[in-house]
C-alpha positions as CSV (number, residue, x, y, z in Angstrom):
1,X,-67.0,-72.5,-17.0
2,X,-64.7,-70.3,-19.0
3,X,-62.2,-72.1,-21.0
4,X,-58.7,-71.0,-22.4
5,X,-56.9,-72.1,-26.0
6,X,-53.7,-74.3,-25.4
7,X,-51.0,-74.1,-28.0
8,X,-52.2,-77.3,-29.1
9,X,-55.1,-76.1,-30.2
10,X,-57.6,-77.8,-27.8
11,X,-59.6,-76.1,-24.7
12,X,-58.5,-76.9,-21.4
13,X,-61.3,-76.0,-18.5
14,X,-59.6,-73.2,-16.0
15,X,-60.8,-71.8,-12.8
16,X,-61.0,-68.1,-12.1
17,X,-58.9,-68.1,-8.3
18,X,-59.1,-65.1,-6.6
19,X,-55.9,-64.2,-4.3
20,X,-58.0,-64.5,-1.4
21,X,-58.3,-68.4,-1.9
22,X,-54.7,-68.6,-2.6
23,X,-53.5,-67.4,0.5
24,X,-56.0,-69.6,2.8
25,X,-54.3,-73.0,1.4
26,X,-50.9,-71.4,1.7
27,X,-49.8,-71.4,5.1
28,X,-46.6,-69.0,6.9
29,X,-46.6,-71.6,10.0
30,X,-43.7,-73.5,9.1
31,X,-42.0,-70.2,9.0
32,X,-42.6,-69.2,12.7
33,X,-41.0,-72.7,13.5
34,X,-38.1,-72.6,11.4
35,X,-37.3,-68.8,13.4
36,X,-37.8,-70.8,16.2
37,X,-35.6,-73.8,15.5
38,X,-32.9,-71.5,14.2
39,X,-32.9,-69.3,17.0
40,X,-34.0,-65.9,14.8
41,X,-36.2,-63.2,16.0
42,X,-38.1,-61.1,13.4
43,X,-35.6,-58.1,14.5
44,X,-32.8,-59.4,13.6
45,X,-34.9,-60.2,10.3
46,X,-35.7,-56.6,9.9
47,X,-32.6,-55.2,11.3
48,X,-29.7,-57.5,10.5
49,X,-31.3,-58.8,7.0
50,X,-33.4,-56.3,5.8
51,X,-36.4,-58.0,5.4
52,X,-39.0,-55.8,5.2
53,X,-41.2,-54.9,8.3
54,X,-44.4,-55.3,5.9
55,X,-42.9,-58.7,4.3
56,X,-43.6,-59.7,7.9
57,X,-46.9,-58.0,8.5
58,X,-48.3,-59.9,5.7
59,X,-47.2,-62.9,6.0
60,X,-48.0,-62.6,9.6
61,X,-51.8,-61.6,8.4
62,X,-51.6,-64.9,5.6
63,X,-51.0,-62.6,2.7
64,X,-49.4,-63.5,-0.5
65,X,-45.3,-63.0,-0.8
66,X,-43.4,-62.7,-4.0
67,X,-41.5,-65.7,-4.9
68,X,-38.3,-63.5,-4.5
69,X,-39.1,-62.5,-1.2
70,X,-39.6,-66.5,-0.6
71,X,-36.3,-67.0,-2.1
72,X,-34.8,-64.6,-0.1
73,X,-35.9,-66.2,3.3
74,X,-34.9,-69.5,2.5
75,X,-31.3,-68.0,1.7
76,X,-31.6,-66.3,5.0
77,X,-32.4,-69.2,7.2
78,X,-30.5,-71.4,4.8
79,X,-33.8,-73.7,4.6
80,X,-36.0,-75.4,1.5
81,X,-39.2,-73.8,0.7
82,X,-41.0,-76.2,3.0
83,X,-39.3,-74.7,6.3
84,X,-41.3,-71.0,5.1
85,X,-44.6,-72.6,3.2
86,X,-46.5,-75.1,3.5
87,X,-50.0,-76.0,0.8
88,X,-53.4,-76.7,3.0
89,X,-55.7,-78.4,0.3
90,X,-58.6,-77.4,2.8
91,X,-57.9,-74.2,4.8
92,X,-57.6,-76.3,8.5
């Protein structure tokens, strides 16, 4: 397994992760409930926020978002992270 150099000096053991395994334990359903809950249709996202029509696509799709674009949807819907993500240790 490949290793890396910490600043102390010693080798800590790291994994190569691939983006593809990222976004099967990270999961966009809590999002499509929190619309729900809050009464908020991807249009008015698009239109009335201007979220990006593609920001949606790929989250729709379980794609990876920016951190920024998570921050921004959890200003939007006025919501912690855990109402737009949620981690699956084992993709369910």
């Amino acid at each position: 397994m490949p290793r890396c150099r910490c600043a102390a000096g010693g080798q800590l053991p790291f994994r190569d992760v691939r983006w593809e395994e990222v976004a099967r334990v990270i999961s966009y359903d809590p999002f499509y409930r929190t619309l729900y809950k809050k009464n908020i249709t991807e249009y008015q996202l698009i239109f009335k926020h201007g979220v990006s029509a593609n920001t949606l696509h790929r989250m729709k799709h379980g794609e990876t978002i920016t951190l920024k674009t998570l921050d921004t949807l959890c200003f939007i819907l006025d919501c912690p992270v855990s109402d737009v993500i949620e981690y699956r240790r084992d993709a369910e």
